[in-house]
C-alpha atoms as one frame of an Amber mdcrd trajectory, in Angstrom:
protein
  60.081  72.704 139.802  59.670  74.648 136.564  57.322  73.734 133.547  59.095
  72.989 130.508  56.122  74.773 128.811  56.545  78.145 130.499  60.107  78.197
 128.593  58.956  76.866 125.400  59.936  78.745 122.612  56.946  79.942 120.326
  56.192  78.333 117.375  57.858  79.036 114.178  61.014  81.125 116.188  63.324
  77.574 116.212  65.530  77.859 112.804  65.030  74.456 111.046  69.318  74.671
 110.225  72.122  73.372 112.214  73.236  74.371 115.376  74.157  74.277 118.979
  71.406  74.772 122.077  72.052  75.633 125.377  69.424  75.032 128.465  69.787
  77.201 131.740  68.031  76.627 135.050  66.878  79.743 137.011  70.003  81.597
 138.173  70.838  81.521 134.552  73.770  78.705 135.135  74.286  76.423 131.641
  73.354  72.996 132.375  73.049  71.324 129.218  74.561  71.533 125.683  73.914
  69.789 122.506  73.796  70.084 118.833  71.691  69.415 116.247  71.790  68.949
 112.256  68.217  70.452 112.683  67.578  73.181 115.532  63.560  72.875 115.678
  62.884  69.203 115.191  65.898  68.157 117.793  64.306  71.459 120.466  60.958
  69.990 119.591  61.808  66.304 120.850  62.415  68.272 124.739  58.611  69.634
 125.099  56.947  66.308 124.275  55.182  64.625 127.371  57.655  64.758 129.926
  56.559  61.131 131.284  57.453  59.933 127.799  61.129  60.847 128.022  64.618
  59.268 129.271  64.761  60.184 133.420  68.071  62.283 133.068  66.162  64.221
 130.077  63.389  64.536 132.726  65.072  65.946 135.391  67.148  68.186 133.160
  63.552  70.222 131.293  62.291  70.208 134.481  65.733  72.185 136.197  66.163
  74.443 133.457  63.823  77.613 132.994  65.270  78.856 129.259  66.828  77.623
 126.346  68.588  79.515 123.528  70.806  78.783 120.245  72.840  79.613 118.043
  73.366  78.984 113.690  76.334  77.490 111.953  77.254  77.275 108.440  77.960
  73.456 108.827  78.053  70.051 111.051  81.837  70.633 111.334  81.068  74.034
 113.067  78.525  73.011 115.649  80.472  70.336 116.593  83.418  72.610 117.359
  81.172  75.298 118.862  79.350  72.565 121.094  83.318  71.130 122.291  83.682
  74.938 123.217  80.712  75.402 125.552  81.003  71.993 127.097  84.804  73.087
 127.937  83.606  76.728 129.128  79.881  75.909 130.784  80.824  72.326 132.705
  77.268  71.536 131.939  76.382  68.542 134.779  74.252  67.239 132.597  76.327
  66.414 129.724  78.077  63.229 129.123  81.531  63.892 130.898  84.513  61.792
 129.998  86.570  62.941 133.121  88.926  60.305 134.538  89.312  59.514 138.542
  93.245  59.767 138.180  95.245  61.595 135.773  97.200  59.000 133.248 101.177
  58.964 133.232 102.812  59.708 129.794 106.721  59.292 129.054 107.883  62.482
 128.323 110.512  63.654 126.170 112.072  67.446 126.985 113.487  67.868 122.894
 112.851  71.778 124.256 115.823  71.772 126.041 119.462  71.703 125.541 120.114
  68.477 127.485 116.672  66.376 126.922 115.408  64.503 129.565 113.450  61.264
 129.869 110.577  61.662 132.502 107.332  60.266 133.933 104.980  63.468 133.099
 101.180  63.486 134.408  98.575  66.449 133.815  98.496  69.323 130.875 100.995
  68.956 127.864 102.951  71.824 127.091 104.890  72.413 123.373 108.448  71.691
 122.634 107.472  68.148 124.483 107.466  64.253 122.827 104.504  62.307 124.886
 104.061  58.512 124.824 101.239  56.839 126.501  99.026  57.234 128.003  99.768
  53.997 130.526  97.811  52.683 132.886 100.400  52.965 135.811 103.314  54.753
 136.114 105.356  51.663 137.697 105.249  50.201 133.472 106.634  53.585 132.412
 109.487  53.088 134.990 110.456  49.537 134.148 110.123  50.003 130.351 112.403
  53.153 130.966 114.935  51.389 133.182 115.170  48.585 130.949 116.082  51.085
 127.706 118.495  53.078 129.612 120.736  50.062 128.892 120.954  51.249 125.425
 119.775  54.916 125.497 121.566  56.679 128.170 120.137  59.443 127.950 119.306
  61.979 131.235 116.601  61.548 133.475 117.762  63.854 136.412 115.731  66.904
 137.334 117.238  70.288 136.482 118.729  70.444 140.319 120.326  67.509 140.188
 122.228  68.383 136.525 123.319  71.559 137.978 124.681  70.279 140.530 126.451
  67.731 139.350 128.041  70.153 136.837 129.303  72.007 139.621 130.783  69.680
 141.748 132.525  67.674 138.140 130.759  64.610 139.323 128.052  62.855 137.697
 125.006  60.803 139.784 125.002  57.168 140.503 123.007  56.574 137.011 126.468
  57.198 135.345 128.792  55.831 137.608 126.196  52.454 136.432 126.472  53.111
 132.822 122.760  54.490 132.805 123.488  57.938 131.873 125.976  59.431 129.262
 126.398  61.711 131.856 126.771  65.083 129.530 126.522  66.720 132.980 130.214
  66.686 133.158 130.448  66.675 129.623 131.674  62.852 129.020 129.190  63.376
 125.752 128.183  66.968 123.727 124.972  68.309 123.765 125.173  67.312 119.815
 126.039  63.496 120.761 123.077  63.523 123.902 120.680  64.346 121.345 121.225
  61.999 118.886 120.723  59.298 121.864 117.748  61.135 122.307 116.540  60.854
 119.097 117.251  57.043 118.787 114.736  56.414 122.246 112.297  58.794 120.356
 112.596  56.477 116.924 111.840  52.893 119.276 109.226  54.318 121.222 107.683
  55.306 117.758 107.917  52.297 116.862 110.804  51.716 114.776 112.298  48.935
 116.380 113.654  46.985 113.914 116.588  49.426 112.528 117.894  49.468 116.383
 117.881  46.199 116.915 119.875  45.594 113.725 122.177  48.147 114.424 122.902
  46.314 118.491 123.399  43.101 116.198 125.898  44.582 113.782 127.864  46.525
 116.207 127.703  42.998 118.559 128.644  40.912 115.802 131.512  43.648 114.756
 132.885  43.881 118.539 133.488  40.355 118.246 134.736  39.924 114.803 137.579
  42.483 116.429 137.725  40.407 119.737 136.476  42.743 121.511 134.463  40.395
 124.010 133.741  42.572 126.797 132.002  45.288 124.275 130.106  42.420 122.648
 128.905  41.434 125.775 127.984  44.418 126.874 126.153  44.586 123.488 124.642
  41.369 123.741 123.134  42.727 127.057 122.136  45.827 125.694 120.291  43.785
 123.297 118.866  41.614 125.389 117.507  44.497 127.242 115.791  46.191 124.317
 113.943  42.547 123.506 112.454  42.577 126.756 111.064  45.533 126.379 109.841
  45.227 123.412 108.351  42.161 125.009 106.202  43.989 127.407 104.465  45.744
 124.268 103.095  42.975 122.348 101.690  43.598 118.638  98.616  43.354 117.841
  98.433  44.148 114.420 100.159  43.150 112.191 100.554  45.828 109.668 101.905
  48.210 112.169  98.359  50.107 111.988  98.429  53.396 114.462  94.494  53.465
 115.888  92.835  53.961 118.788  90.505  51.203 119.486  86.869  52.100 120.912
  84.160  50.018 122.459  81.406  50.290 124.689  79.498  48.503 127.577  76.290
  50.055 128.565  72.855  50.134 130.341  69.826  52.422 130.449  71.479  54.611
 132.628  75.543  54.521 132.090  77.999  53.617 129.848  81.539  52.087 130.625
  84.203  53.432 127.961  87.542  51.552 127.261  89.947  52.917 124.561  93.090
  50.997 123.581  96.104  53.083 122.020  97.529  51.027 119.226 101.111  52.899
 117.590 102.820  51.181 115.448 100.976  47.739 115.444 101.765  47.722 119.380
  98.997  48.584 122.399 101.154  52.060 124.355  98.247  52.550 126.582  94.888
  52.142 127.727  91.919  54.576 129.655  88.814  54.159 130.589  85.612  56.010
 131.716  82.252  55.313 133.248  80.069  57.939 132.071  76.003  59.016 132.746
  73.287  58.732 129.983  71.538  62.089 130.301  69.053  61.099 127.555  68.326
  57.726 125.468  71.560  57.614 123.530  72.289  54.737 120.549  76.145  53.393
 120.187  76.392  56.120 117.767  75.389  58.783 120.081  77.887  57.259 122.239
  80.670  57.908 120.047  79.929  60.896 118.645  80.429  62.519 122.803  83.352
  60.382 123.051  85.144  62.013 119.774  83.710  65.005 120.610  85.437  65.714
 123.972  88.254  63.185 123.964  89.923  64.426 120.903  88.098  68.145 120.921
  91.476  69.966 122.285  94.358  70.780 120.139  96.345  67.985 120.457  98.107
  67.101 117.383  99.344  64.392 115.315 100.892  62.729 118.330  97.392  62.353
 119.852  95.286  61.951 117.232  95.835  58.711 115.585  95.332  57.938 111.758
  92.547  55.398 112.259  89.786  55.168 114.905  88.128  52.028 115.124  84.518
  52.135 116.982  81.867  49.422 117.420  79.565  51.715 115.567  79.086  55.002
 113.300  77.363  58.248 114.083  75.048  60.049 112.134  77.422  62.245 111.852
  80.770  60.291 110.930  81.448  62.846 107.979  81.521  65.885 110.038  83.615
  64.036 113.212  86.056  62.565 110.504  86.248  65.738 108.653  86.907  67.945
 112.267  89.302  64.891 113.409  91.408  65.426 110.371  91.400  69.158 110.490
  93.100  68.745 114.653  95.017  65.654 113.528  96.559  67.803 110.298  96.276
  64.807 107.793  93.118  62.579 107.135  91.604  60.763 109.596  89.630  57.391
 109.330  86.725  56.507 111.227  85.674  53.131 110.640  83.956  49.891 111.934
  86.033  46.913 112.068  84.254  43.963 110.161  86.756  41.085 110.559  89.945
  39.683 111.195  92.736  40.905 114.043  91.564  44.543 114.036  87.844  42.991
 114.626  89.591  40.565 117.463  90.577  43.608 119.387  87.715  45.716 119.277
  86.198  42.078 120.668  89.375  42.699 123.751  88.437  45.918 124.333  84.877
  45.326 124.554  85.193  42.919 127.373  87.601  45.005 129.347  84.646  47.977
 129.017  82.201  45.226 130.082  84.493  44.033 133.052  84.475  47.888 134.031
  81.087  48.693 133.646  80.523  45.556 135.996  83.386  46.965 138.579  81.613
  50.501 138.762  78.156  49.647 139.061  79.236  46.988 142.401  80.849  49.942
 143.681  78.424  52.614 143.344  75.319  50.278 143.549  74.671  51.762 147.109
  76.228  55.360 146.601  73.230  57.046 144.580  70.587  55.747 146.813  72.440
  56.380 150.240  73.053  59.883 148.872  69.318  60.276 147.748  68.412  59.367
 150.929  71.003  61.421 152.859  68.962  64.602 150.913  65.902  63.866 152.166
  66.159  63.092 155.374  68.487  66.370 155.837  65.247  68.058 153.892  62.762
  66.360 156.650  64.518  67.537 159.268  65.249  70.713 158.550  61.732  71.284
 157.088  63.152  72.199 153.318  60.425  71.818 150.864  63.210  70.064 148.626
  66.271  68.073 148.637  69.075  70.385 149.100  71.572  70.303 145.939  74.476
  72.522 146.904  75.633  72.552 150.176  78.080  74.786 151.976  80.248  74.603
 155.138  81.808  76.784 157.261  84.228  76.787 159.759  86.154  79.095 160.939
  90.209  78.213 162.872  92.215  80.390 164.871  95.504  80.130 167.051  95.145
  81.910 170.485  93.076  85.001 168.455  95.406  84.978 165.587  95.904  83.859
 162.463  92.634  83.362 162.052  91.105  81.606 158.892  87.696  80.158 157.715
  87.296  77.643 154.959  83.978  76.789 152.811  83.732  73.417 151.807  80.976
  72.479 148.637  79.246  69.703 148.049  76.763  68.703 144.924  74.095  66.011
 144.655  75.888  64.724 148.112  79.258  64.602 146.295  82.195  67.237 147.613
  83.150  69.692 144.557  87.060  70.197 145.326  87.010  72.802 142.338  84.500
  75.296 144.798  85.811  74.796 148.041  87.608  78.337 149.775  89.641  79.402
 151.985  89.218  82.815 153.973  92.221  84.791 155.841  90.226  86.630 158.589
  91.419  90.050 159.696  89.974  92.399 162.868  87.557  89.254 164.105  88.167
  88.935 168.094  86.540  85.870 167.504  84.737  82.800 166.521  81.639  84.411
 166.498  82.511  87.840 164.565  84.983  85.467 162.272  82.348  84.199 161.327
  80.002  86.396 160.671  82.618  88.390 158.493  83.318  85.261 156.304  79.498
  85.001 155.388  78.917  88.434 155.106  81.879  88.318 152.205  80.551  85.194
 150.670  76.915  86.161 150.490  78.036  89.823 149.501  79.785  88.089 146.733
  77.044  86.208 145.374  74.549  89.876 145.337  77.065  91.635 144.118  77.360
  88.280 140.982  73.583  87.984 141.007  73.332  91.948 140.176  76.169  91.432
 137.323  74.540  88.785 135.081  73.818  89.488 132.042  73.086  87.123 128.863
  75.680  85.217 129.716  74.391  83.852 133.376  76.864  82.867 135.943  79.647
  83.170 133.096  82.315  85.969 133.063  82.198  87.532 129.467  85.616  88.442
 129.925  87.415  84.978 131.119  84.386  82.891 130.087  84.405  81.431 133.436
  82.057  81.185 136.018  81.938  83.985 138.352  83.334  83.233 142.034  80.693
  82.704 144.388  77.953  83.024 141.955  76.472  80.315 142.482  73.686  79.843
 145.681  73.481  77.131 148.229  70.306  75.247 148.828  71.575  74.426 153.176
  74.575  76.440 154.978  76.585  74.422 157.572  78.008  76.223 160.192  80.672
  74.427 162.703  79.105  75.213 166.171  75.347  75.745 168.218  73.349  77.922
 169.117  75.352  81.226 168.795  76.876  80.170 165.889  73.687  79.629 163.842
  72.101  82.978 165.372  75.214  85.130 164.352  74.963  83.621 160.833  71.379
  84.286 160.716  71.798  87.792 161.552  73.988  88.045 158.285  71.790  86.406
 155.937  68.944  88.466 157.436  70.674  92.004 157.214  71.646  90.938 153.727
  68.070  90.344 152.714  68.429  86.883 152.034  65.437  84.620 152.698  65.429
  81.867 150.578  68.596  79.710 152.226  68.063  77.177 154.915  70.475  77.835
 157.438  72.119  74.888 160.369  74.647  74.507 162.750  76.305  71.140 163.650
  77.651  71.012 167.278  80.388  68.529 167.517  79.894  67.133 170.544  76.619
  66.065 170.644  76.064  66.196 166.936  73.311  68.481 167.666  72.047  70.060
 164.514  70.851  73.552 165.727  68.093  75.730 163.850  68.191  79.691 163.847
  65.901  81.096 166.844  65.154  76.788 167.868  65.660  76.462 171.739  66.316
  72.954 171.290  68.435  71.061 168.482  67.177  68.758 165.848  68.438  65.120
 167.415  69.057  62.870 163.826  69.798  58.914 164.727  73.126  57.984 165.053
  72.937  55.349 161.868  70.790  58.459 159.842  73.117  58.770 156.402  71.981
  62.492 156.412  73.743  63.234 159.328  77.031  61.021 158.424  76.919  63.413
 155.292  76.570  66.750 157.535  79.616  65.378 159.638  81.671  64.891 156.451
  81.188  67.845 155.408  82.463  69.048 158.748  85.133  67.115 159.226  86.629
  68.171 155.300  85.761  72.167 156.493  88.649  71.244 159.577  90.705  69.930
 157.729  90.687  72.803 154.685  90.598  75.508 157.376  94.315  74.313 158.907
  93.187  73.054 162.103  95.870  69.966 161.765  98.492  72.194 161.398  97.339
  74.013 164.320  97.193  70.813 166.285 101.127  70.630 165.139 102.312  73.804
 165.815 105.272  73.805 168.821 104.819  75.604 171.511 106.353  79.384 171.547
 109.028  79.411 173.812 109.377  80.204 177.484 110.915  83.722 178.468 113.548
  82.949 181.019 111.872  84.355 184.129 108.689  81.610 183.779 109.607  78.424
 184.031 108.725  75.924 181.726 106.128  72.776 182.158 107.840  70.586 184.357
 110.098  67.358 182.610 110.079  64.040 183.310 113.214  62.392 183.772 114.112
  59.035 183.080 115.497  57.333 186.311 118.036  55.195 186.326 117.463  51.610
 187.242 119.158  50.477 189.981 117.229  53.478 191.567 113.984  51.903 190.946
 112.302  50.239 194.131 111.714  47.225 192.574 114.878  46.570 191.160 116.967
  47.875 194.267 114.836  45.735 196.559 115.504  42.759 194.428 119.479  43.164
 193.594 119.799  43.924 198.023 117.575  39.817 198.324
């Protein structure tokens, strides 16, 4: 474990001006960002007694082994430098706002020639109107059914409009009066778009002038006796009231703010955010985040702002008021950055009373109901994991708890199509964004598949490790990290005794000493050491061993042995006969039934 004071910069070399810092653990990987409206006395704060400081902050001085920095002119600048390297780095221990799901928006295609109303999930792109975020993507779908009653606008994929062009015959949404169908051209592109643009003027909130305009036209059908367009007006009307109905306001003066609060306790913090447009709540998120150091409600929102709103997002993202349960040191600079992203001025403020106070209240106790949720579910998942680490370290006779490890396994169908996948996993946690998958070529089999898949990963890593430069583990060119650049504490292998001994061989003629290597035998779960006559026996209830089998069982699954499992059988050439059939017999020829119809 390194000594914070073998990295400590000298004296007098920290610039007392603001700035971002970056710490990097041995293999030069960036594991922590921050900022600071004063470089030396902020740096200073990490070399104090190490018992004396918050346990993340601990364990994050004592994994790194250097620290540098860099000047900026202003507060605004760090904080846009320090959203870029939190982006680029993925420092693990940085407060990370990263959701479990990705959030449905209603989407609005005004790109194209035909718009089309959608349920859209993951990156936004341009030329695109977004509303939301929602909380499930079943309210998107009966808020949008509802309004297609009075904006029938398209919803169809691009297939589906093609086709229907071609054939002259629109879908069942306008046969139902769902659709203006311009597919078939009962409506221009010209009139589709201004239906368009009405659905883009409610969901914005302007509500009223629509349902005026249902209410003139109704009362005008009627004045003309015109009854079955009234009613069908009426309807229409109805329609848009209900779904107004399932936004409620909330405030009054048709404020457009995202509401902030916090729930929190030494170690985490529970984050719940209400979208407020127009008066009315059009979505909701939430996060459970990590402390990595002792962190005030400030602090808090000074990450949340940071990373939440750090992309460029826009004035459709970016709301004109933020409302948080408390200010930053450095509100200035975040409102200031917030307004350049948002293009107009941006308000950051703490609500003091009345119905914008009342909601940050709401908001509060959903991040408190949250924080209580997490914590009941993950109350046994960082000690089980803890323990998993160290009783994989005891057995294997690793002087510490391994934090990165890899498995391999390698699937093949009758010698071909052979492919090996390597499956990652963190501080006991699988990382989906390092697993691999190998095509094998020239192996004859398990053995020398093997042995060619490690050979390329480790060669990989040497060939990374001899690379690095200032930058670490980080591209210069992409600014990502280099592929395989990272090392693993423990290698899995799928198999025994040869298996581990071929892989061994590798490592060895690579020169590579400092990587405890295993093999799990599945049918035994036998845990096999290189050059060990006998296996390592763990107990069946042992959570390090239920964590080596995982990580088995997910390096099947990525390597395609399912699919080989469902795979038909080639066929039979005509001069070998196939497996034998069985036949269904009829029943009056069964014994049974033949002996009782003859009584």
């Amino acid at each position: 474990m390194p000594d914070p004071s073998t990295y400590r910069p000298a004296p007098g070399t920290i610039p007392d001006a603001p700035g971002v810092y970056r710490f990097r653990d041995a293999t030069g990987r960036v594991i922590y960002v921050g900022k600071a409206k004063s470089l030396r006395s902020r740096l200073n704060s990490y070399f104090a007694d190490p018992w004396t400081l918050h346990a993340r902050t601990h364990q994050m001085v004592t994994s790194a082994a250097s620290v540098d920095w860099i000047t900026v002119g202003t507060e605004v600048e760090a904080l846009q430098q320090e959203y870029t390297w939190i982006k680029q780095y993925d420092p693990k221990f940085n407060v990370r706002y990263r959701d479990d799901k990705s959030y449905p928006y209603l989407a609005v295609t005004l790109d194209e020639e035909y718009p089309r109303l959608q349920v859209m999930r993951g990156a936004k792109r341009k030329g695109v109107r977004y509303f939301g975020p929602y909380s499930h993507a079943c309210a998107i779908r009966e808020t949008l059914d509802l309004l297609l009653r009075v904006f029938p606008a398209r919803t169809c994929s691009a297939g589906v409009f093609k086709r229907s062009g071609q054939i002259g015959r629109p879908c069942l949404l306008g046969y139902i009066g769902k659709c203006s169908a311009p597919c078939v051209g009962r409506v221009s592109a010209e009139e589709h778009r201004r239906i368009v643009e009405d659905f883009v003027e409610f969901m914005a909130g302007r509500t009223d002038r629509m349902e005026r305009s249902l209410e003139k036209q109704m009362q005008a059908a009627a004045a003309e006796l015109e009854f079955e367009k009234a009613a069908r007006l009426r309807d229409d009307l109805a329609a848009l009231r209900r779904a107004m109905e399932k936004q409620a306001v909330v405030l009054g003066d048709g404020t457009d703010a995202d509401v902030v609060a916090f729930a929190e306790d030494p170690l985490e913090a529970a984050v719940q955010v209400f979208h407020v447009r127009s008066g009315r709540v059009r979505g909701q998120r939430g996060w459970v985040v990590e402390k990595t150091e002792e962190l005030s409600t400030g602090d808090l929102v000074h990450h949340f702002v940071s990373q939440v709103y750090g992309a460029e997002q826009g004035e459709a993202d970016i709301p004109r008021e933020l409302l948080v349960p408390a200010l930053p040191a450095d509100d200035d600079a975040l409102a200031e950055w917030l307004s350049q992203h948002r293009g107009s001025r941006v308000a950051l403020r703490v609500p003091q009373r009345g119905d914008k106070k009342a909601l940050m209240e709401t908001v509060a106790r959903n991040a408190g109901q949250a924080l209580a949720q997490h914590k009941l579910r993950r109350a046994g998942d960082l000690t089980t994991r803890s323990k998993a680490l160290e009783e994989i370290a005891e057995a294997l006779g690793m002087g510490q708890a391994p934090l990165r490890i890899e498995c391999y396994d390698v699937s093949q169908i009758q010698g071909t199509d052979v492919v090996a996948s390597m499956v990652v996993f963190e501080d006991g946690l699988a990382r989906k964004s390092e697993y691999r998958r190998f095509a094998v070529r020239g192996a004859s089999d398990d053995l020398s598949a093997l042995s060619e898949v490690l050979r390329r990963r480790f060669a990989r890593y040497l060939e990374a490790v001899a690379q690095m430069g200032d930058d670490g583990p980080i591209d210069p060119e992409t600014g990502r990290p280099r592929k395989f650049a990272y090392p693993p504490q423990l290698v899995v292998v799928d198999g025994g005794e040869p298996q581990v001994n071929a892989a061994a061989q590798v490592l060895a003629e690579l020169g590579i000493a400092d990587i405890t290597l295993c093999g799990l035998a599945k049918r035994l779960e036998e845990v096999w050491l290189p050059g060990e006559a006998y296996p390592v026996i763990l107990p069946r209830t042992s959570e390090g061993l239920y964590l080596l089998q995982r990580g088995w069982r997910i390096s099947v699954r990525s390597s395609g042995w399912p699919t080989r499992r469902r795979r038909r059988s080639p066929p039979y050439p005509a001069s070998v006969p196939g497996p034998p059939r069985r036949s269904a017999r009829p029943c009056a020829a069964s014994p049974t039934r033949a002996s009782r119809n003859a009584g």
